[in-house]
C-alpha positions in Angstrom: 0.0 0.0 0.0 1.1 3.2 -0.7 1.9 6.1 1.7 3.0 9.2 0.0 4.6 11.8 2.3 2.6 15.0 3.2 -0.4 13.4 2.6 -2.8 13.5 5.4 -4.5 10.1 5.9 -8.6 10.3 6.1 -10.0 7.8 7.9 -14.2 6.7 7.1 -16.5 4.1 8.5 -16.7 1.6 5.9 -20.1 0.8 4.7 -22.3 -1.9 5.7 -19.2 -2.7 8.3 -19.2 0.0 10.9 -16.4 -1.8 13.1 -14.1 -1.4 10.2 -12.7 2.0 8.9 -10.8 2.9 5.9 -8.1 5.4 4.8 -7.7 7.7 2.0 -4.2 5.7 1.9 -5.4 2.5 1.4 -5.4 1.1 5.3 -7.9 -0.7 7.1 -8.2 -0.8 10.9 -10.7 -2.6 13.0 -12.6 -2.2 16.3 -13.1 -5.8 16.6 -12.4 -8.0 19.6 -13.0 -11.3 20.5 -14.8 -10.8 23.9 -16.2 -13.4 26.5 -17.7 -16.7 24.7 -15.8 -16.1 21.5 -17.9 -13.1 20.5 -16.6 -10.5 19.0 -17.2 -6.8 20.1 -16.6 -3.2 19.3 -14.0 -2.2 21.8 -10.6 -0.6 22.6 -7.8 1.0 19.9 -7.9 0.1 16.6 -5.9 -2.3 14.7 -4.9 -1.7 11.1 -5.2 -5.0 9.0 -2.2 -6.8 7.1 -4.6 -7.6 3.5 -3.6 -11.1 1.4 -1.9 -10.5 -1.5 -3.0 -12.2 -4.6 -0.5 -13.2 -7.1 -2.2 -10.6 -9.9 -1.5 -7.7 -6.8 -4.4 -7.0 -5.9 -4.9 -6.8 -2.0 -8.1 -8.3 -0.5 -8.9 -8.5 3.7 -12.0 -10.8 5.3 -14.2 -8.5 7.1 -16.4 -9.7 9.8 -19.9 -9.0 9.8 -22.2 -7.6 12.8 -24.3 -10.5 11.6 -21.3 -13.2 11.9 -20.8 -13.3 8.7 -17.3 -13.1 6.9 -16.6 -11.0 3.7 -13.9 -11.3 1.3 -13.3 -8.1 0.0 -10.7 -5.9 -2.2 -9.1 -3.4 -0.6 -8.9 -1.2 -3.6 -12.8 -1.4 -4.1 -13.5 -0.4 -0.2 -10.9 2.7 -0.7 -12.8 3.9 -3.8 -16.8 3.1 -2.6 -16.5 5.2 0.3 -13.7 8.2 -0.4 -15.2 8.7 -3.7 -19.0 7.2 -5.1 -19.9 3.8 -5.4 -19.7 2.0 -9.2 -22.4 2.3 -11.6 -23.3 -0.9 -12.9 -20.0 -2.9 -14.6 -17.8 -1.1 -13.2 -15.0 -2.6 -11.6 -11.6 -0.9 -10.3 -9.0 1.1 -12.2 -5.2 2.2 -10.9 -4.1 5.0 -12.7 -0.2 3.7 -12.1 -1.6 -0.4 -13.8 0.3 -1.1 -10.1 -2.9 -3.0 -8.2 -1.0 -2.9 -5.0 -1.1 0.8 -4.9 -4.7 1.3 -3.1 -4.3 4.6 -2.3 -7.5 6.8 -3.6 -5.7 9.0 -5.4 -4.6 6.1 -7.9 -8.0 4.9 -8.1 -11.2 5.5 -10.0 -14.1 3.5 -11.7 -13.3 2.1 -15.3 -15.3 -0.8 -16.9 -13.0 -4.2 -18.0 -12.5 -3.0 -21.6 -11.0 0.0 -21.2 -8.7 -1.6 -18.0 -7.7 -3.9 -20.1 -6.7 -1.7 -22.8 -4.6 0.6 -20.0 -3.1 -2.4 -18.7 -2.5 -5.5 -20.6 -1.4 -8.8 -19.2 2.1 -9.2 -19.0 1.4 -12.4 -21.2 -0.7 -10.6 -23.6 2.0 -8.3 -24.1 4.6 -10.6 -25.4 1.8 -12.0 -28.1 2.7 -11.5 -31.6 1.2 -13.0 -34.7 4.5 -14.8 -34.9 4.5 -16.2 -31.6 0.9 -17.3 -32.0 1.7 -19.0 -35.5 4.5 -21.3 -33.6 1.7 -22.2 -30.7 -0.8 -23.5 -33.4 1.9 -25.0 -35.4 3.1 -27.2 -32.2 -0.3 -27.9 -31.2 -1.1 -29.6 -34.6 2.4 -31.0 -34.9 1.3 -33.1 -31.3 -1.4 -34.7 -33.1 -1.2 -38.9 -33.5 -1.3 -39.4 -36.8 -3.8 -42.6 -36.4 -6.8 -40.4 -34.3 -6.4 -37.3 -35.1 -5.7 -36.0 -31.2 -3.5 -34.0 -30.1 -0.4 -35.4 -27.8 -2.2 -35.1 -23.9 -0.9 -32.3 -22.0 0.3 -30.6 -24.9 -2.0 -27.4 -24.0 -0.1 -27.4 -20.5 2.9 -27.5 -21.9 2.7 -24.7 -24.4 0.7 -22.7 -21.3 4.1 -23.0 -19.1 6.6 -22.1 -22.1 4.7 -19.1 -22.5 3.6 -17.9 -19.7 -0.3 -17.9 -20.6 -3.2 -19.9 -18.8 -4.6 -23.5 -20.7 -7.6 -21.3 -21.4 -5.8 -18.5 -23.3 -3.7 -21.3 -25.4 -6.8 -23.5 -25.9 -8.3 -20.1 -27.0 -5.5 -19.7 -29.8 -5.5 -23.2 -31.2 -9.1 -23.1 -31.7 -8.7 -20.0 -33.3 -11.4 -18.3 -30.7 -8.5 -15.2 -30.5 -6.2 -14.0 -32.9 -8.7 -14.6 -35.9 -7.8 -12.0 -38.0 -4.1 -13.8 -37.7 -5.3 -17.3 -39.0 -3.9 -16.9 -42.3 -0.4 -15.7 -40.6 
């Protein structure tokens, strides 16, 4: 999370948690404590969460409920929801620096998927060229037995590893359900 110096941190009641709050910085602190019986009650100092990183960046914490329920929830879209408006319909996150770790508000705002995606491309999807994508089909039919007609098991896997791409995105390729226009590369 990001903490730029001079900047004053903000702290706001989270909504529909009101034992959480949640800085203009990109922190999260909590009023929970476990109390008698295991329950959990509003009490004491705050404590500022530690949030799981995923391996994509982004930062996500479990909030706990008032009903004893427990959320999963991105930091980035609790920073954004209640320092700035809640999202219209389809709109998902944005970071103005492509760097999902950096949850401060200031490198947030709402965006829909196309347009994120256009800002900032996979790291895989960047490396695609027609070229690239003509040696993946042209391994992928190369693995086929001669006798059925099947292509060598695992080859999918494989090709996802050497490239750094998911089985989807390769099995995506070779069935020519992206890079269409390239077919005749």
């Amino acid at each position: 999370m990001s903490k730029k110096s001079g900047s004053r941190e903000r702290w706001v009641t989270v909504a529909g948690f009101p034992a959480y709050e949640v800085s203009n910085l990109g922190r999260v602190r909590s009023w929970w404590r476990r109390g008698a019986a295991d329950q959990y009650q509003r009490q004491g100092e705050p404590k500022v969460l530690t949030p799981t990183p995923e391996p994509s960046g982004l930062l996500y914490l479990m909030l706990y409920a008032e009903d004893g329920v427990y959320t999963r929830t991105a930091v980035a879209r609790l920073v954004l929801s209640n320092h700035k408006a809640p999202p219209a319909d389809g709109e998902i996150v944005g970071y103005k620096d492509g760097n999902p770790s950096n949850v401060a508000v200031t490198n947030l705002c709402w965006t829909t998927r196309a347009a994120a995606a256009k800002a900032n491309p996979r790291p895989a999807e960047k490396r695609l060229t027609a070229k690239v994508v003509k040696g993946i089909r042209k391994v992928y039919e190369k693995s086929r037995d001669k006798k059925t007609g099947e292509p060598r098991r695992g080859v999918m896997v494989e090709l996802a590893r050497e490239h750094g791409l998911s089985r989807t995105t390769i099995s995506d390729i070779v069935h020519y359900r992206t890079w269409i226009d390239d077919a005749a590369a």
